[in-house]
C-alpha positions, 0 to 999 in steps of 0.5 A: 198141752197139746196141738193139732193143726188140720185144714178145713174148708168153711161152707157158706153157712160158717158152721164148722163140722170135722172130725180130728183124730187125738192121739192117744197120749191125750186123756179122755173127758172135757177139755176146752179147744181153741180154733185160730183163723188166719185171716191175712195170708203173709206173702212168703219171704224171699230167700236171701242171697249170700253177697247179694250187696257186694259192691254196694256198701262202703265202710270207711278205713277207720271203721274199727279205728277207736272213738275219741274222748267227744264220743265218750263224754257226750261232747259235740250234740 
């Protein structure tokens, strides 16, 4: 399988007419072509800043203390 992805304007009429060039690797001959419009543009994500949070969060001192036996045996729901 094979893709290519090229821009085209749609007219007002909506009938779509574009020639594409195949590479060569692509055998001749009938072949079924899909066409996928985008139609909601997603907006472009923000990179993330590394310690963008710092001083924000808080983990408890006992965080990696281990779980008691309440924990293990489903106890206290």
């Amino acid at each position: 399988m094979h893709a290519i992805k090229t821009r085209v304007k749609i007219p007002t009429n909506h009938q779509l007419s574009f020639n594409c060039y195949v590479p060569d690797s692509v055998p001749s001959g009938t072949t079924d072509v899909m066409i996928i419009f985008e139609t909601v543009r997603m907006p472009e994500t923000q990179q993330r800043i590394l310690g963008q949070f710092a001083g924000r969060i808080k983990i408890a001192d006992d965080f990696d203390a281990p779980l008691n036996d309440q924990f293990w045996l489903g106890e206290g729901k």
